[in-house]
C-alpha positions as CSV (number, residue, x, y, z in Angstrom):
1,X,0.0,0.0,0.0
2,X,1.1,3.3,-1.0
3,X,2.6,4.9,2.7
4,X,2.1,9.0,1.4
5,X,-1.7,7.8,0.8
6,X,-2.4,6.3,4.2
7,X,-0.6,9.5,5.6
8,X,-2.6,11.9,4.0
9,X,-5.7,10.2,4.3
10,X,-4.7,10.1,8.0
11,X,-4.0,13.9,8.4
12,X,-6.9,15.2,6.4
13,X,-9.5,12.9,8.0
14,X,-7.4,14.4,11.5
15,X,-8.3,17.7,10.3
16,X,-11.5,17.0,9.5
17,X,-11.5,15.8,13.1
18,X,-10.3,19.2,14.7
19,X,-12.0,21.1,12.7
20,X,-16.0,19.5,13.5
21,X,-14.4,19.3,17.1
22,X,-13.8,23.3,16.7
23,X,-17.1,23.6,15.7
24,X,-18.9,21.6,18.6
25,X,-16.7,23.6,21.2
26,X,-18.6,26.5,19.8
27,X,-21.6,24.9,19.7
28,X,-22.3,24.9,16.1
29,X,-23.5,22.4,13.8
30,X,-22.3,21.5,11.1
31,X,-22.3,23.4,8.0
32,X,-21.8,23.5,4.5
33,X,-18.6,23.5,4.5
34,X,-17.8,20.9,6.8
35,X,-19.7,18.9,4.5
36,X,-17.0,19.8,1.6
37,X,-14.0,18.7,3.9
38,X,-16.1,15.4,4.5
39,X,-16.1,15.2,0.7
40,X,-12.5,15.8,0.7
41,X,-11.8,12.9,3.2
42,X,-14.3,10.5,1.3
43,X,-12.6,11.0,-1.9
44,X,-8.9,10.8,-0.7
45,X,-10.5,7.2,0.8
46,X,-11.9,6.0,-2.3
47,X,-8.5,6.7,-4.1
48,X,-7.0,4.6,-1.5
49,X,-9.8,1.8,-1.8
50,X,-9.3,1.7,-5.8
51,X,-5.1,1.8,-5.2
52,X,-5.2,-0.8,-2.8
53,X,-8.1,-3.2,-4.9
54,X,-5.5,-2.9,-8.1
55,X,-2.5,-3.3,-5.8
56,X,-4.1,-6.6,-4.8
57,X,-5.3,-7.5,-8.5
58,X,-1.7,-6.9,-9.5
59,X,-0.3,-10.0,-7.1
60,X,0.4,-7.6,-4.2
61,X,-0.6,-9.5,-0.9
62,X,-1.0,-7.7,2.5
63,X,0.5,-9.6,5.2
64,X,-2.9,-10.6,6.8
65,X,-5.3,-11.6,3.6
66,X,-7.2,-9.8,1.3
67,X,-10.4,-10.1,2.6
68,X,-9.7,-8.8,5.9
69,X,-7.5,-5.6,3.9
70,X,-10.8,-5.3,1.5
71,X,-13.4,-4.9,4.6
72,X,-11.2,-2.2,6.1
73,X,-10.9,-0.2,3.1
74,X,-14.8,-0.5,2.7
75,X,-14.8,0.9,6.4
76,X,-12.2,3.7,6.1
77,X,-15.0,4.5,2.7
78,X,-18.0,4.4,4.5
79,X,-16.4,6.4,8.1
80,X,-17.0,10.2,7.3
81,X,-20.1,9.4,4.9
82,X,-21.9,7.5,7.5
83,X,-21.1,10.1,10.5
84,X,-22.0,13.0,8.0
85,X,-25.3,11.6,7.3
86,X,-26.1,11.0,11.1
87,X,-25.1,14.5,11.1
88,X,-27.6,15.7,9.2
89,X,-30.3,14.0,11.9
90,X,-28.6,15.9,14.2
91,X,-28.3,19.5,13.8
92,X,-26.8,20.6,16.8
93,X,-23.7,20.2,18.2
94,X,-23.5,17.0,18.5
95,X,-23.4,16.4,14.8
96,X,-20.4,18.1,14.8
97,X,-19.2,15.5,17.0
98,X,-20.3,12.8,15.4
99,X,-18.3,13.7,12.2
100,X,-15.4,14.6,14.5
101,X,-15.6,10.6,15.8
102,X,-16.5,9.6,12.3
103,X,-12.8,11.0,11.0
104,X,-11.0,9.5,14.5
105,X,-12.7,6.7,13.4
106,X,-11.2,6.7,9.6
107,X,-8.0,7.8,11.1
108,X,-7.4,4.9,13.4
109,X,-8.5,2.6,10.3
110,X,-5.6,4.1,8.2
111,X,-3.4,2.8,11.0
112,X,-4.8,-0.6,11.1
113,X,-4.7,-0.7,7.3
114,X,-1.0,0.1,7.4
115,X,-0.6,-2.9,9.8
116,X,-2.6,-5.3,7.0
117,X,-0.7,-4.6,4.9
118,X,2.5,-5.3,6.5
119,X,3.5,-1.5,7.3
């Protein structure tokens, strides 16, 4: 697995993470553009779900099978969407801390992804 990806997924989905915690300690919602840097996040994951689904069709292996590897990049995906949309049912502050756990969440997946794949 590409290390520079995992990092950056791992620092923007951190930012993310600060950012929606920001916005809870002032006891705001979240807003549009949270909802952009959640976009942000999601897409940088899905680059790093197709990398790592070609890596694997190429004969790469990660250390601890491909099925395991597969259902975590499917979970770093759906982090930040899923705490977004439960966001959205929540329109106080504790949406924004919902997304700020969502991209903890996704953060501490990168790690464990490294760890698959034999980081």
């Amino acid at each position: 697995m590409l290390v520079a990806l995992t990092v950056t997924v791992s620092v923007t989905a951190l930012v993310l993470a600060a950012w929606c915690g920001f916005a809870a300690y002032r006891d705001q919602p979240t807003k549009d553009w949270h909802f952009i840097g959640m976009a942000v996040v999601s897409v940088l994951a899905l680059v790093q779900l197709v990398v790592g689904i070609v890596r694997l069709a190429g004969g790469d292996t990660a250390d601890q099978g491909a099925v395991l590897f597969v259902s975590y990049l499917l979970g770093a995906v759906l982090a930040v969407p899923a705490a977004g949309f439960l966001s959205l049912s929540e329109r106080t502050r504790w949406g924004s801390v919902t997304v700020s756990a969502g991209a903890v969440v996704l953060a501490v997946l990168e790690v464990r992804l490294h760890d698959i794949w034999g980081g």
